[in-house]
N, C-alpha and C positions, 0 to 999 in steps of 0.2 A: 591476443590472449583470450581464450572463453574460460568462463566460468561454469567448473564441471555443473551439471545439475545434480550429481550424486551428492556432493558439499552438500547443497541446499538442505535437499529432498532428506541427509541424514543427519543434519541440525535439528529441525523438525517435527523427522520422523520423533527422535528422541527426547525431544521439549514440550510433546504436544501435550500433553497433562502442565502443563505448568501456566500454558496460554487460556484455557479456559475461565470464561469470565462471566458473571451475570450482571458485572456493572462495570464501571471505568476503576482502571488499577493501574494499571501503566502510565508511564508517562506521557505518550502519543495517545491514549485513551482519552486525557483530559484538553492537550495543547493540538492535536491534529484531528480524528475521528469529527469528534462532533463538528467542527467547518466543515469537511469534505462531505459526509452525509449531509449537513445544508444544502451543499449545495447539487445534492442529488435531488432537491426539490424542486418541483412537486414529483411525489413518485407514486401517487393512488392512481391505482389497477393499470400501473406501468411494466414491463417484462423487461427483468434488468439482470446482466450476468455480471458476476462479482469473480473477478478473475485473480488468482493468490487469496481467494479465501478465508486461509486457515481454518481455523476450527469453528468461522460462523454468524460471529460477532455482531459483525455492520451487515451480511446478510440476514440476520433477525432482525434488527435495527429494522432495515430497508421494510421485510415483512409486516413487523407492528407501525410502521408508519401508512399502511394500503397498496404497497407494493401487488400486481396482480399473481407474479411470479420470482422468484429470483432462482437463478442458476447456477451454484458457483464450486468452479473450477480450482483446484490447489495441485500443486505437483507431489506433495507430502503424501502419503496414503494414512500416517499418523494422525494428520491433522483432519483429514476427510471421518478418519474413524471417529475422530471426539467431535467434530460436527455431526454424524449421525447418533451420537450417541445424545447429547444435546438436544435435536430432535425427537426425539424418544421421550427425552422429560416435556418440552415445549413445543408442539404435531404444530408448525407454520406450514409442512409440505413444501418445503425448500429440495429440489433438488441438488444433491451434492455428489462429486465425479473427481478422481484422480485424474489431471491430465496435465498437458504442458500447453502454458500461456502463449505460446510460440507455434503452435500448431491445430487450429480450430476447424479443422476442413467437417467435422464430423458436425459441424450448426452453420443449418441456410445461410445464404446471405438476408441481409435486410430483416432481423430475429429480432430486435432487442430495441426499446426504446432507450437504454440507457445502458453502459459498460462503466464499472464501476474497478479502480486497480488501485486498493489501500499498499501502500510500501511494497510492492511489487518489482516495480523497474531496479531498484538497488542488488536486485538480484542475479539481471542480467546484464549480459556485456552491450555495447553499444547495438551489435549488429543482431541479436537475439530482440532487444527492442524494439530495434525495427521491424523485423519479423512479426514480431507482437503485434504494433502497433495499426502497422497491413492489414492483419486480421482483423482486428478491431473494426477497423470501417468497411471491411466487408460486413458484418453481423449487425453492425447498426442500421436501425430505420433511416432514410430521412431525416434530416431536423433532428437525430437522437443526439446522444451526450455522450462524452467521452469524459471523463473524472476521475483524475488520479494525482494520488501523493508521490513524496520522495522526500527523501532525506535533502536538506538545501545543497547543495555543490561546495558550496563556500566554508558549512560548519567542520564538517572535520580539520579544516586548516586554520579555523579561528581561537579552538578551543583544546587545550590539553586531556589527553584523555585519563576521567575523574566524572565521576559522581555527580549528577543522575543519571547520565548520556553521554557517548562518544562512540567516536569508530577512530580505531589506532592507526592513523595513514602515517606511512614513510615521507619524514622532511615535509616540505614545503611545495613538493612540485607539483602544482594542481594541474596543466596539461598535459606533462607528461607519463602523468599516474593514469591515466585512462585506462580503464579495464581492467587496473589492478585491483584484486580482492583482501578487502581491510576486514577484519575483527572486528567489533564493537558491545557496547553492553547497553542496553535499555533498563530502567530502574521499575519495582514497583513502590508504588505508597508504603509497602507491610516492609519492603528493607529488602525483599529478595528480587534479585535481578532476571533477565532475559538476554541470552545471548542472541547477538543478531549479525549481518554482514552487510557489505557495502562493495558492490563493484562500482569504481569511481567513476560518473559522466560526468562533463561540464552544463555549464545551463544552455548552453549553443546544440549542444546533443540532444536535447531534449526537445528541444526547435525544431533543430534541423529535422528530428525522425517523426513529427506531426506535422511538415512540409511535405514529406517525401512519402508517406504512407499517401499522403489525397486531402486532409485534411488544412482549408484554404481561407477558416474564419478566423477572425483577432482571439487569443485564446484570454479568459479571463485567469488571472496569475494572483494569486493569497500567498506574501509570505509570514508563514506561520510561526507565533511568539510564545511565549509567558506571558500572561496578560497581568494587571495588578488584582483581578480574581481570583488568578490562579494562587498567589502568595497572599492572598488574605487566607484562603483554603488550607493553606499550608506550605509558611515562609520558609524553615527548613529545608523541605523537599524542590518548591520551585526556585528558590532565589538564589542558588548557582547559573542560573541558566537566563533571568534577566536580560536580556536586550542584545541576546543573540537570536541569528536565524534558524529555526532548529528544521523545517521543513517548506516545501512549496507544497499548494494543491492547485492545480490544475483542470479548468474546465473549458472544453472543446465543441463546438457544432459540426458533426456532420454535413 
C-alpha cells in the first residue's frame, strides 16, 4: 500500500497557517524538537538540510544556533510559502524549496554536514523511506549526521485515541498494519489542535532501512517522554500522556 503524497501535501497545504510558530506550542514542540535539535549539536558554520520542513521552525532554530546554511525541503508548497514568508519577518537566508524527500538527485553527493527529518518518516510508506533514506547518505559528508524523529511504533497501540495526542489505528495489529495510513491529532498549549497522519512502520523498519541505505554505525536511540518539567509547566495539558512513549529520535554516522 503507498501512501498518496497528494494526502499529505493537501493536509498541509491547508493547515499551514495554523503550524506557524515563534515559540514552542505543540505538543512535540516541548516533548520532542528541543532533544532532536540537541542533538544536531554542535551545528556552528555547519551546511544542514532539513528535510519535511514545514514552515521553518527547527530550520530557524538550526540558523540562530550558527548553522553556516540550512536547506530545507517540504513537499507542501503551503508550508514552503509560510516559511518564506517567515523569512521575510526574520532574513536567516535559509533556503526553502518544494520537493519530494524521496528524490534528491538535484544536490551533489557529499553536500551536507548534517540531514535533519523532524516527523517526516510517519509520512511515508516503508519503501519511500527507503528511498529517502538512500538519498540521505548520498548528500551527506563523511562523518555527517543523520537525525530524525518519528512517532514511537508502539504508542498508537498503547493509548486510546484522546487528548493531547494520538493516531486512531485499527485494533491491535501492529505487524500487520504496516503502511496503513492512521488519522491522528496533535494538541496545542492555547486548546486548538493540529491534524496529523501516521503510516505505520515497525521499530525493525526503521532498522532495517538505515542498514540497507549504507549506513553501518551503532545508531544513538532517545525515547522520547513527558518529563516531570513538562507537568510542572503544565499538569493539565501533559499529565495524560505520563510514562508513555510518545516519539524516538534517532542519530546516525555516515
Amino acid at each position: 500500500m503507498s501512501a498518496p503524497s497528494s494526502s499529505t501535501q493537501n493536509l498541509y497545504d491547508q493547515s499551514a497557517s495554523r503550524w506557524i510558530r515563534g515559540e514552542p506550542i505543540s505538543l512535540s514542540d516541548f516533548t520532542a524538537r528541543p532533544i532532536v535539535l540537541g542533538m544536531c549539536e554542535p551545528v556552528l558554520g555547519q551546511r544542514i538540510l532539513d528535510l519535511g520542513c514545514g514552515e521553518g521552525y527547527c530550520s530557524r532554530e538550526l540558523m540562530r544556533r550558527g548553522a553556516q546554511e540550512v536547506y530545507g525541503i517540504d513537499l507542501s508548497e503551503g508550508m514552503i510559502a509560510a516559511a518564506v514568508e517567515q523569512e521575510k519577518v526574520d532574513s536567516f537566508g535559509i533556503h526553502y524549496e518544494a520537493g519530494c524527500a524521496t528524490n534528491l538527485a538535484h544536490i551533489a553527493d557529499a553536500s551536507f554536514d548534517k540531514v535533519l527529518a523532524v516527523f517526516l518518516f510517519n509520512y511515508l510508506t516503508v519503501e519511500q523511506m527507503q528511498q529517502c533514506m538512500t538519498e540521505v547518505i548520498r548528500v551527506l559528508r563523511p562523518q555527517g549526521q543523520f537525525i530524525f524523529s518519528v512517532p514511537h511504533p508502539a504508542f498508537p497501540y498503547m493509548r486510546k485515541a484522546d487528548y493531547p495526542f494520538y493516531f486512531q489505528v485499527e485494533e491491535t495489529k501492529y505487524f500487520s498494519q504496516r503502511n496503513h495510513i492512521f488519522p491522528g491529532r496533535i494538541w496545542k498549549r492555547d486548546g486548538t489542535w493540529l491534524d496529523v497522519q501516521l503510516v505505520h512502520k515497525t521499530l525493525e523498519d526503521y532498522f532495517e532501512a538505515l542498514r540497507r541505505a549504507g549506513f553501518q554505525t551503532l545508531p544513538i536511540v532517545q525515547e522520547l517522554r513527558v518529563t516531570p518539567e513538562h507537568v510542572q509547566l503544565d499538569e493539565a495539558f501533559f499529565q495524560p500522556l505520563v510514562d508513555f512513549p510518545l516519539h524516538l529520535a534517532i542519530q546516525v554516522v555516515r
